[in-house]
C-alpha positions in Angstrom: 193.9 87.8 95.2 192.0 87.4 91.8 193.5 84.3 89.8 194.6 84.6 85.9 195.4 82.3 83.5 197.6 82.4 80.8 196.7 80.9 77.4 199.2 79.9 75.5 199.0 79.4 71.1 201.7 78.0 69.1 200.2 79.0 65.9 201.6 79.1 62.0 203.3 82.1 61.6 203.2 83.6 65.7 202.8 82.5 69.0 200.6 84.4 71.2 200.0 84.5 74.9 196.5 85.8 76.6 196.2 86.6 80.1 192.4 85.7 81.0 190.7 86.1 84.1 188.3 83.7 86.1 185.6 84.5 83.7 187.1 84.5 80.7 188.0 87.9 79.6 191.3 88.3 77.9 192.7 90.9 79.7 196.2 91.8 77.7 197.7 89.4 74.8 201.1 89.2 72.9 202.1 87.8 69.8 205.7 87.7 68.7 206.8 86.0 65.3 208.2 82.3 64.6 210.4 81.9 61.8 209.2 78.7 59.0 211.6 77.4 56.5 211.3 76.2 53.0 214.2 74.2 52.2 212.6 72.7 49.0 208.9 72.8 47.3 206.4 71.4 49.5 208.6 71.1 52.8 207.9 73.5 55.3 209.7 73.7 58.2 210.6 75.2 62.0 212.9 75.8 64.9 211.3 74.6 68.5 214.5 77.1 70.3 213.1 79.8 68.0 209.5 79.1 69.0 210.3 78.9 72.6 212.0 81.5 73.1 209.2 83.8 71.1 206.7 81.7 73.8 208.8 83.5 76.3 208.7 87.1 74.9 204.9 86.8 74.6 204.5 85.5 77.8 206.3 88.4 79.0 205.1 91.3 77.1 200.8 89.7 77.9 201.5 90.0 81.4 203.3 93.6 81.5 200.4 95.0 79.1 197.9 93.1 81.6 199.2 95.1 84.3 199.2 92.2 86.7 201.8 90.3 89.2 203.3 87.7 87.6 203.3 85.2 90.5 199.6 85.6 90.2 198.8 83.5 87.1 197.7 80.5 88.5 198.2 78.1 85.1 199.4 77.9 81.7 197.3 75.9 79.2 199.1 75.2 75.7 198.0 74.7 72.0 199.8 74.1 69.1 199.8 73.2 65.3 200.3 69.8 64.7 203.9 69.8 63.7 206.2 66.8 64.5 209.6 67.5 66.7 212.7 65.8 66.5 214.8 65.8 69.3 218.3 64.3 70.6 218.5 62.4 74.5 219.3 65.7 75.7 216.8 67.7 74.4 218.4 69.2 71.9 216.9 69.5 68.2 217.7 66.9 65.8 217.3 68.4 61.9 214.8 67.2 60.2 215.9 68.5 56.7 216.5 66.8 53.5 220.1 66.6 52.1 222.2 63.3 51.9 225.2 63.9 54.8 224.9 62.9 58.1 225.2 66.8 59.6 223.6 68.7 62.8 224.6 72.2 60.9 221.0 72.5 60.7 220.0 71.0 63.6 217.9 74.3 64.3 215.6 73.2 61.7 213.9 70.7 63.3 210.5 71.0 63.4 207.7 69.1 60.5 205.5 71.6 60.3 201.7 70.5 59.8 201.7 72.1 56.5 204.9 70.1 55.1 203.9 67.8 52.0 206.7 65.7 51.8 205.2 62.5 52.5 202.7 62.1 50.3 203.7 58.7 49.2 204.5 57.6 52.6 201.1 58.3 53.4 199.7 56.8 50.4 201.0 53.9 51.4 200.6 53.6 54.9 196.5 54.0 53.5 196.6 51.0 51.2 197.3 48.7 54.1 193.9 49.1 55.4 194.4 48.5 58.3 191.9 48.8 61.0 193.1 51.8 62.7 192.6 53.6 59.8 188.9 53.2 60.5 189.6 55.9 63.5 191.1 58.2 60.6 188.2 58.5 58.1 189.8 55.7 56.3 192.5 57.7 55.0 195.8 59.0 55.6 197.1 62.3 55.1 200.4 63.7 54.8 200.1 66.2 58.0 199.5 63.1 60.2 203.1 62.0 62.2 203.5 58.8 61.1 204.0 59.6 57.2 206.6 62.4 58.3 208.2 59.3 60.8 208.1 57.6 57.8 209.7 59.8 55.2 212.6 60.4 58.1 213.4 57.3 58.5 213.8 56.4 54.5 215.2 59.7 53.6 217.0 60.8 56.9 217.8 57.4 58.6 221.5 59.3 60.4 218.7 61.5 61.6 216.4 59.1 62.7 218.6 57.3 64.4 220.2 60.6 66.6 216.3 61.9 67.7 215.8 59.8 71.1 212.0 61.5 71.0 209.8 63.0 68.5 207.3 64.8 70.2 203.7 67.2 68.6 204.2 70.4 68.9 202.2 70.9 72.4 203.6 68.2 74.1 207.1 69.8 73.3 205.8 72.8 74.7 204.6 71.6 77.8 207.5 69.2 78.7 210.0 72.3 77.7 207.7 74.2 80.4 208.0 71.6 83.0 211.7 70.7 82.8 210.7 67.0 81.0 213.5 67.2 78.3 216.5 66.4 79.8 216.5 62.5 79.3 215.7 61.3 82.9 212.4 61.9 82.3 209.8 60.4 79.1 207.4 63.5 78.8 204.0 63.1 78.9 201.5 63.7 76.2 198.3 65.0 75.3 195.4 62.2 74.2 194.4 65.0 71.6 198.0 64.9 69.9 198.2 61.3 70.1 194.7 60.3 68.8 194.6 62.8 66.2 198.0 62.9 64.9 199.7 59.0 65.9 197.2 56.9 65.5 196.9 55.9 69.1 194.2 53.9 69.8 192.7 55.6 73.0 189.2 54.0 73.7 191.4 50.7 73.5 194.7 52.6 75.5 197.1 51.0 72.7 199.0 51.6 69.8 198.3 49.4 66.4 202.1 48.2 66.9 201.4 45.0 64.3 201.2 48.7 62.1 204.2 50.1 63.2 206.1 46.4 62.6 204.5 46.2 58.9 206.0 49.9 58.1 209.2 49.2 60.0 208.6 52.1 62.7 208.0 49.3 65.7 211.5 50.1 67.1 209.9 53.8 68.2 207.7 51.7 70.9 210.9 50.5 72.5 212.6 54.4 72.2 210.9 57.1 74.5 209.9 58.6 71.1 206.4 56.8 71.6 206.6 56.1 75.3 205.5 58.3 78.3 201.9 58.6 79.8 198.9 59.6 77.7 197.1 62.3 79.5 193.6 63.9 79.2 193.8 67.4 77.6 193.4 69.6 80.8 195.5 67.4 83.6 197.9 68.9 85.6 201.3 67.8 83.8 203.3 69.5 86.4 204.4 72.9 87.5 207.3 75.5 85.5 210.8 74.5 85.9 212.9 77.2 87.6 214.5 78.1 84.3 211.0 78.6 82.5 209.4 81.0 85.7 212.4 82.9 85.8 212.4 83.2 81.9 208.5 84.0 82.0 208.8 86.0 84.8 206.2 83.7 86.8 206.1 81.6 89.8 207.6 78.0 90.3 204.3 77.5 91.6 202.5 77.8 88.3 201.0 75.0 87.0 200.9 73.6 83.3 198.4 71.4 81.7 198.4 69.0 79.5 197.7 70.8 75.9 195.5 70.2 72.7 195.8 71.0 69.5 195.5 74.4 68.6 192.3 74.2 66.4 190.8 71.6 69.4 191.5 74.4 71.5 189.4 76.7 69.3 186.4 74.7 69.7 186.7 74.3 73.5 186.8 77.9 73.3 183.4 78.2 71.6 182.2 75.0 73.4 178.6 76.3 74.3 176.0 74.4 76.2 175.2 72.1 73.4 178.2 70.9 71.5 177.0 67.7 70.4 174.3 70.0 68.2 177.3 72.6 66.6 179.8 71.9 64.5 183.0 74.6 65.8 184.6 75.7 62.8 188.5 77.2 63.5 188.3 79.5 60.7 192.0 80.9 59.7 194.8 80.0 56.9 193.6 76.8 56.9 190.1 75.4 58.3 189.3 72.9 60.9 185.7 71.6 61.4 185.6 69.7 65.1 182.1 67.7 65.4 180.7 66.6 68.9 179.2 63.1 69.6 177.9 60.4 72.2 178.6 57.7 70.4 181.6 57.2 67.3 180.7 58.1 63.9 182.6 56.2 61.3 182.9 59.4 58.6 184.8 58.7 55.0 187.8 60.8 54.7 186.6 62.6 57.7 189.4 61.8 60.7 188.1 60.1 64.0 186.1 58.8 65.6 188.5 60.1 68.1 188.0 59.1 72.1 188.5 62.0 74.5 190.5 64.4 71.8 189.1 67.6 73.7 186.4 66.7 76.2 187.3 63.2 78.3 183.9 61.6 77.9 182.8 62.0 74.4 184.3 61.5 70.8 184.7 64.0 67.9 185.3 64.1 64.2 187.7 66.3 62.4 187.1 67.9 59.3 189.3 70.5 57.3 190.2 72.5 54.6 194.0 73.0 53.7 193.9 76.3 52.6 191.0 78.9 53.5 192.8 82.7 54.7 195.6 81.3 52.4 194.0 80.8 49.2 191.9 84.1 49.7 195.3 85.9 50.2 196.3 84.1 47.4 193.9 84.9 45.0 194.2 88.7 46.3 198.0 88.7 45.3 198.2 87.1 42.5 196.0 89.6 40.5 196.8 91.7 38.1 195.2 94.4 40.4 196.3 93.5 43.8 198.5 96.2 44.0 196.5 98.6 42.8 193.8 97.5 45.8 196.2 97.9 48.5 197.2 101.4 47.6 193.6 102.2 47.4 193.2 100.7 50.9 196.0 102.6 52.3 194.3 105.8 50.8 191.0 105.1 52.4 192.4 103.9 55.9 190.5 101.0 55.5 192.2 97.3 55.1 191.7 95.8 51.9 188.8 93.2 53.0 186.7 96.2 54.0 187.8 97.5 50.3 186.9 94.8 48.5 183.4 94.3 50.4 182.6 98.2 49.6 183.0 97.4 45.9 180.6 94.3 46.1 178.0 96.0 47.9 178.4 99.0 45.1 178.2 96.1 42.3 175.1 94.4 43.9 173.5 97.9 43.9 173.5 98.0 40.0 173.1 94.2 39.2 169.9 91.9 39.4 171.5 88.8 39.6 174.0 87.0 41.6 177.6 89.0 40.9 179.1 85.0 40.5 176.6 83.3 38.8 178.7 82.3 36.0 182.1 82.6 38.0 183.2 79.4 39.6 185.9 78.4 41.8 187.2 75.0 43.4 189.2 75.4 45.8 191.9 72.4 46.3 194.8 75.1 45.6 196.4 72.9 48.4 194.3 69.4 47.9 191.7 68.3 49.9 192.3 67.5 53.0 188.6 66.1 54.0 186.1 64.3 53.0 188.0 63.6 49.5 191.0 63.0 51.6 193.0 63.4 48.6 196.2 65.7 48.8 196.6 65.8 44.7 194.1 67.4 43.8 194.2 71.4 42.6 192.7 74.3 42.5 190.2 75.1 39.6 188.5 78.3 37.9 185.5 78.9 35.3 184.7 81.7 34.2 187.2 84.0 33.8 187.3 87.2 31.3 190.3 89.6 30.4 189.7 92.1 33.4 192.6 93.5 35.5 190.4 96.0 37.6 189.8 96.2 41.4 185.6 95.5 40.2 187.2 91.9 39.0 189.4 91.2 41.7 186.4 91.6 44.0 184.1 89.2 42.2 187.3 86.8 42.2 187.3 87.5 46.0 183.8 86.5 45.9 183.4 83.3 44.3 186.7 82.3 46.6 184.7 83.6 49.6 181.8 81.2 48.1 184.2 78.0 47.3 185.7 78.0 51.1 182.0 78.6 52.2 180.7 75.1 50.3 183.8 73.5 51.5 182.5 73.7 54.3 178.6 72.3 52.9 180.5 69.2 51.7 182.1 68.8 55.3 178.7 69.2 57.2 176.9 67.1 54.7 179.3 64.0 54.8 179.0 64.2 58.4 175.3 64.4 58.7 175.5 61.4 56.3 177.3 59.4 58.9 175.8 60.0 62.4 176.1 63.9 62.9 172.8 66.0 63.4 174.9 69.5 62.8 171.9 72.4 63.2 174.0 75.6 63.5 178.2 76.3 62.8 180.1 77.9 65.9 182.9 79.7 64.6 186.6 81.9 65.1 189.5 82.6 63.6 190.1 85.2 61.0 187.0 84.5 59.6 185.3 86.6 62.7 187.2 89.9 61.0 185.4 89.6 57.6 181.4 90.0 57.6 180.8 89.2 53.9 182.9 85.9 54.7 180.5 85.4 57.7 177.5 86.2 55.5 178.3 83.6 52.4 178.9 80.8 55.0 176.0 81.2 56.3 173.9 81.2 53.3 176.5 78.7 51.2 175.6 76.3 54.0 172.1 77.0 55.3 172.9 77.4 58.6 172.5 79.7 61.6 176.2 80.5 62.4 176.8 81.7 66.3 179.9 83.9 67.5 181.6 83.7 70.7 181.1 86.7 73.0 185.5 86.2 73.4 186.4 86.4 70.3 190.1 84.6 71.0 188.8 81.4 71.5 192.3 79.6 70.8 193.2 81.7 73.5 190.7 81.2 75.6 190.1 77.4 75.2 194.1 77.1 76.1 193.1 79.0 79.0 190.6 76.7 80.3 193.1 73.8 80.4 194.6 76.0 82.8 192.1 76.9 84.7 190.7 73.0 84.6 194.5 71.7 85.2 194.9 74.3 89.0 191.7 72.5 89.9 189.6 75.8 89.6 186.9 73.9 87.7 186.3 70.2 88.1 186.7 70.0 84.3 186.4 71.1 80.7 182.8 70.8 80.3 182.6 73.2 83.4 185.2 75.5 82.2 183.8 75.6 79.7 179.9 77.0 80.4 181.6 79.1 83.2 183.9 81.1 81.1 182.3 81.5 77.3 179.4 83.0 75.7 177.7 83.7 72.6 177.6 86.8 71.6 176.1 87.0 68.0 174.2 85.1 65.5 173.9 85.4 61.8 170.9 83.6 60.2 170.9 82.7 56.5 169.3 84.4 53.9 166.5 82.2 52.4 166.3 83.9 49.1 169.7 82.6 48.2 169.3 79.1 48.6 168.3 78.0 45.0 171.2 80.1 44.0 173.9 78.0 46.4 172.2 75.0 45.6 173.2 75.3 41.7 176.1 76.1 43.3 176.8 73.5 45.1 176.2 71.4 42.2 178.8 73.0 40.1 181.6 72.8 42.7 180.7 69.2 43.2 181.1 68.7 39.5 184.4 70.6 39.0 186.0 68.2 40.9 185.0 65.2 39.2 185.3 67.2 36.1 189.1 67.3 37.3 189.8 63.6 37.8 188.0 63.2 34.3 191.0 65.6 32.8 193.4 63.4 34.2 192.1 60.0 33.0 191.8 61.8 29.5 195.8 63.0 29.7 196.7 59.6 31.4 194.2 57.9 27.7 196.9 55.8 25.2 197.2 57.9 22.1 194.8 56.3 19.6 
């Protein structure tokens, strides 16, 4: 009988389930909606029942539209966003919400999602401490790492502090709720990825900075099973599906789960290749996550790692990003004057909107001899920075702008925000060449794999060749090599790896344009340090 595995993603907005088979081909997938809530400005939140029980009807509908037997799936892998669970000694959520009574109305709410902003300051401070974990971090801390959120709950929300027995990252929740680990006889295991990337563990050294936690009063968690459990490499068998979760997915007792990742880590095992110490894998979707390879540890300013075993067990990455990337292009999109007017065009044509849009570029470049953004420039910290500036507060910044309301303007808007993302992503590879990194070529997926003229200005904003995975759900598909790695079909991830991807596509940048990104790059550079000089101006005494 052929084996499948199932892939499991716990993204943003969805989760979605893929049914691969032994050589990689997504056969059927699912996706079913997750709810996020925003009980105030910059708190974003979730329900881990909700996103289970979607988990379940994606599951289900993957493997009817697969057409396969159930009992055949051989393993689950999961990802997940790096959103911080609460939850009680039974399991149950604890809420994570703001408000000043002790209450479990909103218990449901009890997820931190990644996104969530609300400790800023916590992480602020937990950064000025200096402290020498913070070396493994890119010297910084932001405030979608756990221990700022841990923070902020136990200052803001100590009754709720006090009632979650475990916070767990979003993967680990999944897989213990998989396995039947939530029931308070047993401390779930989690992933090394989660816990090096998003906790601060320590895992060349196996420990936890706990002379940290004592200095920002969060040592008790060490003697809670909120921190305690085994540490596992991403890929390990973690156990099998509880009888509740096979009859729920409609799979076999026998089906085993593995240990999960994040879901952008997942992404780049998905597009590993044979060389990944050579590729940077970019996870191209609302936001942007830039995952480099290495032998060795590269200390990278406001770049986080080195991290030890994060995705493959004997090597160490670092992790780049960008906080808003299909967000801020959606953004920009919607809040024009003619963003209406494009989708109704769109509808017209049968076309989506993108494809609009890049119509009416290719029809402007047709009548123009210069660059159509030449003189239109756009920074993109809408959402701050999250690497290598590391800095949260700073915003989003335009130059250039004239009266125009047309679908023409909106495009060349779309374009230099296109262009901005695109030398986010120069800054990224340049720090980390800078520090140890020999990046030669970007390996990329996400949403970004939908839109050619994105493809196109990444490739030329950055110089390099940019190579596309012949399985083009490589979130999917990277989860589904856990599983496969995890049944003990493969003897690990690096073999999983070369046995079940390919490339499929490269785009090569155009040479011609390289003076023109250069200025560019110099402009984008100087708009942010044009930024910082508005605020010491504003922040001047009054003479």
């Amino acid at each position: 009988m052929s084996a499948y595995y199932l892939g499991i993603d716990v993204g943003s907005a969805s989760v979605r389930a893929g049914v691969f088979d032994e050589g990689g081909r997504c056969l059927a997938q699912a996706a079913c909606e997750i709810a996020q809530y925003r009980p105030r400005s910059g708190f974003v939140e979730q329900s881990s029942d909700n996103i289970w029980s979607q988990c379940v009807a994606a599951v289900r509908a993957a493997v009817s539209e697969a057409g396969i037997d159930g009992k055949s799936v051989r393993a689950i892998g999961f990802d997940a966003t790096c959103s911080l669970v609460a939850l009680n000694d039974q399991g149950a959520p604890v809420s994570v919400s703001p408000g000043s009574e002790s209450t479990d109305s909103d218990d449901d709410h009890n997820i931190v999602m990644w996104m969530d902003h609300r400790a800023i300051e916590e992480a602020d401070e937990i950064a000025a401490t200096g402290h020498p974990a913070l070396d493994y971090i890119g010297g910084q801390v932001s405030p979608e790492l756990e221990l700022p959120k841990l923070l902020w709950l136990n200052r803001h929300r100590p009754d709720q502090f006090e009632r979650a027995a475990l916070f767990l990252d979003l993967a680990d929740f999944m897989v213990a709720r998989a396995i039947g680990d939530l029931d308070g006889a047993h401390e779930p295991e989690r992933s090394v990825c989660t816990q090096v990337c998003k906790w601060l563990y320590l895992a060349h050294e196996g420990r936890w900075p706990e002379d940290l936690l004592e200095r920002l009063g969060l040592d008790e968690l060490m003697s809670r099973p909120a921190m305690q459990g085994a540490i596992r490499a991403p890929g390990s068998r973690a156990g099998t599906l509880s009888p509740e979760a096979a009859e729920a997915m409609g799979l076999s007792e026998e089906t085993v789960v593995a240990t999960g990742l994040i879901d952008a880590h997942a992404g780049a095992l998905g597009m590993l290749g044979e060389d990944p110490e050579g590729s940077l894998a970019v996870i191209a979707g609302t936001s942007a996550c830039h995952i480099a390879f290495s032998h060795e540890p590269c200390f990278v300013p406001g770049v986080w790692g080195p991290y030890w075993g994060a995705v493959l067990p004997d090597g160490w990455i670092n992790e780049g990003g960008q906080s808003a990337v299909g967000a801020l292009i959606d953004h920009v999109i919607a809040d024009s004057g003619a963003g209406e007017a494009l989708m109704k065009e769109a509808e017209r044509a049968d076309i989506s909107h993108f494809e609009l849009l890049n119509r009416r570029l290719a029809a402007l470049e047709e009548d123009s001899r210069d660059e159509l953004t030449r003189h239109l420039h756009l920074l993109d910290y809408h959402h701050g920075n999250r690497s290598p500036l590391a800095d949260a507060s700073l915003k989003g910044m335009i130059s250039g702008l004239d009266l125009g309301r047309d679908i023409d303007g909106l495009a060349v808007r779309y374009l230099a925000t296109l262009q901005a993302v695109s030398l986010g992503t120069r800054h990224i590879v340049e720090t980390l060449n800078a520090h140890g990194h020999a990046i030669k070529r970007l390996r990329l997926c996400g949403g970004a794999l939908k839109n050619v003229r994105w493809l196109k200005e990444l490739s030329d904003a950055t110089g390099l060749v940019i190579e596309l995975p012949e399985e083009r759900e490589t979130v999917l598909l990277g989860s589904a090599m856990l599983a496969a790695t995890a049944c003990g079909d493969h003897a690990g991830l690096r073999e999983a790896a070369a046995a079940m991807s390919a490339t499929a596509q490269t785009i090569s940048p155009d040479a011609t344009r390289a003076g023109f990104f250069d200025a560019k790059y110099r402009v984008y550079r100087r708009m942010h340090e044009d930024q910082l000089r508005y605020r010491e101006l504003m922040d001047a005494p009054a003479d």
